[in-house]
C-alpha positions in Angstrom: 0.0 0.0 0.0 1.9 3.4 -1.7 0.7 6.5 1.5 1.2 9.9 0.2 4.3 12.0 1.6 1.9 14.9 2.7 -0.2 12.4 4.2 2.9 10.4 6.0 3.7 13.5 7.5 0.8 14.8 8.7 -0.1 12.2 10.7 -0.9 12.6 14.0 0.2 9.7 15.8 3.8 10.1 14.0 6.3 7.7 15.6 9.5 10.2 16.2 12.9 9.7 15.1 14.9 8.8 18.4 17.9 11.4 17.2 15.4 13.9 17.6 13.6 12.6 20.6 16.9 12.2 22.4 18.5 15.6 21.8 15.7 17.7 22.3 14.7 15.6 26.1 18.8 16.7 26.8 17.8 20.2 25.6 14.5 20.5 27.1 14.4 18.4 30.5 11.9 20.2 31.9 9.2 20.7 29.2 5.5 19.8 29.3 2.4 19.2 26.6 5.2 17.7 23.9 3.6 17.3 21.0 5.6 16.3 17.9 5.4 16.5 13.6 7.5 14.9 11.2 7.4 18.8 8.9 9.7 17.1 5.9 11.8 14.4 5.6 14.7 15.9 7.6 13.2 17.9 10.0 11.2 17.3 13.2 8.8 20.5 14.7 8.2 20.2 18.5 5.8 22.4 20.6 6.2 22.2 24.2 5.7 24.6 26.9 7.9 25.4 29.8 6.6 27.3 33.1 3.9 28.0 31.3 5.4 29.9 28.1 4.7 27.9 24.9 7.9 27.1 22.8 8.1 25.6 18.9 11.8 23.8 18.3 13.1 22.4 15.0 15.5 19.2 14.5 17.0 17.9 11.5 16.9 14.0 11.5 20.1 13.5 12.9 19.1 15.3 16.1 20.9 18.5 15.4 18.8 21.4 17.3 18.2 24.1 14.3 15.8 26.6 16.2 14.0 27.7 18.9 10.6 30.0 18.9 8.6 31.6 21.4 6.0 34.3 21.9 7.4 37.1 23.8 5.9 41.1 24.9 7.6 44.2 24.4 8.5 44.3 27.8 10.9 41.2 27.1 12.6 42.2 24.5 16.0 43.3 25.0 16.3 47.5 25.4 17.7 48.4 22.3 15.0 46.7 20.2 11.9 47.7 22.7 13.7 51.8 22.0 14.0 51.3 18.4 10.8 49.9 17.8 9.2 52.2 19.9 10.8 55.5 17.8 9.3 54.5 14.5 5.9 53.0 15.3 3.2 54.4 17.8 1.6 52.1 20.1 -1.5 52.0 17.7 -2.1 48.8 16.3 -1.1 45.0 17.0 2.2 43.7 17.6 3.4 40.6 18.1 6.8 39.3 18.7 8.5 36.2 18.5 12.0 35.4 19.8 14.0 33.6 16.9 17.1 31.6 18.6 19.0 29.4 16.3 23.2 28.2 17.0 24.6 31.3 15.6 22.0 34.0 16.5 19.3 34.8 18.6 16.7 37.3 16.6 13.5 38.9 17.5 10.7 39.9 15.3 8.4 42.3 15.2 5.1 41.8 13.2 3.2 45.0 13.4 -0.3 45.7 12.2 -2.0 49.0 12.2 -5.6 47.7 10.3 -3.3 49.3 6.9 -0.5 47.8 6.9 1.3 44.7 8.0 5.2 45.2 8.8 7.9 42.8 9.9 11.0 43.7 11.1 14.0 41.3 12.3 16.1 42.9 14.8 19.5 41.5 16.4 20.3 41.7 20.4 21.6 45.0 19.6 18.5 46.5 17.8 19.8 46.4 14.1 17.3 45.9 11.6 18.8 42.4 9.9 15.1 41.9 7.8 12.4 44.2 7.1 8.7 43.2 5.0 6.1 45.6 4.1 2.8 44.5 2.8 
């Protein structure tokens, strides 16, 4: 019996890779409401939640941790960003922010909505604008 690769994937009962399994449990000891996807045939998508903030993580197949996201408020973001943002947009509007962390960089970005337009904004630790998106 031939299964479809979107449909092998989007299974909910997906039996996870152990590479996976076993790196992000060393990563994440403490996490709670684990629920896993198979997103390609390489990479592995986990949403937990850890004291009570909810987390998504990727892992390639061999168990190699690629990426980390979680919802945050301006008031967690580092002060350079929260001060940059701040000088450009007026509090008008809805904003939300996710907290990018990947090996080599931790990012945070900033989708702003003001009922017009929709903007997104990368910033690094240090409040430089590494990715901008108008529509």
């Amino acid at each position: 019996m031939l299964i479809s690769l979107k449909k092998l994937f989007n299974r909910k009962n997906s039996i996870v890779n152990p590479l996976p399994l076993r790196s992000f449990n060393s990563k994440f000891p403490n996490a709670k409401h684990i629920f896993w996807k198979q997103v390609d045939v390489l990479k592995w998508q986990v949403h937990f939640s850890v004291k009570k903030i909810k987390y998504s993580a990727l892992f390639n197949s061999h168990g190699k941790w690629m990426e980390t996201v979680s919802a945050v408020t301006l008031d967690k973001t580092p002060k350079p960003i929260k001060h940059k943002f701040q000088e450009k947009f007026n509090k008008e509007g809805n904003l939300q922010i996710h907290h990018v962390q990947s090996p080599n960089k931790s990012l945070y970005e900033m989708k702003w909505h003001n009922g017009r337009y929709i903007i997104k904004q990368l910033y690094d630790i240090t409040g430089k604008i590494v990715g901008r998106v108008i529509t």
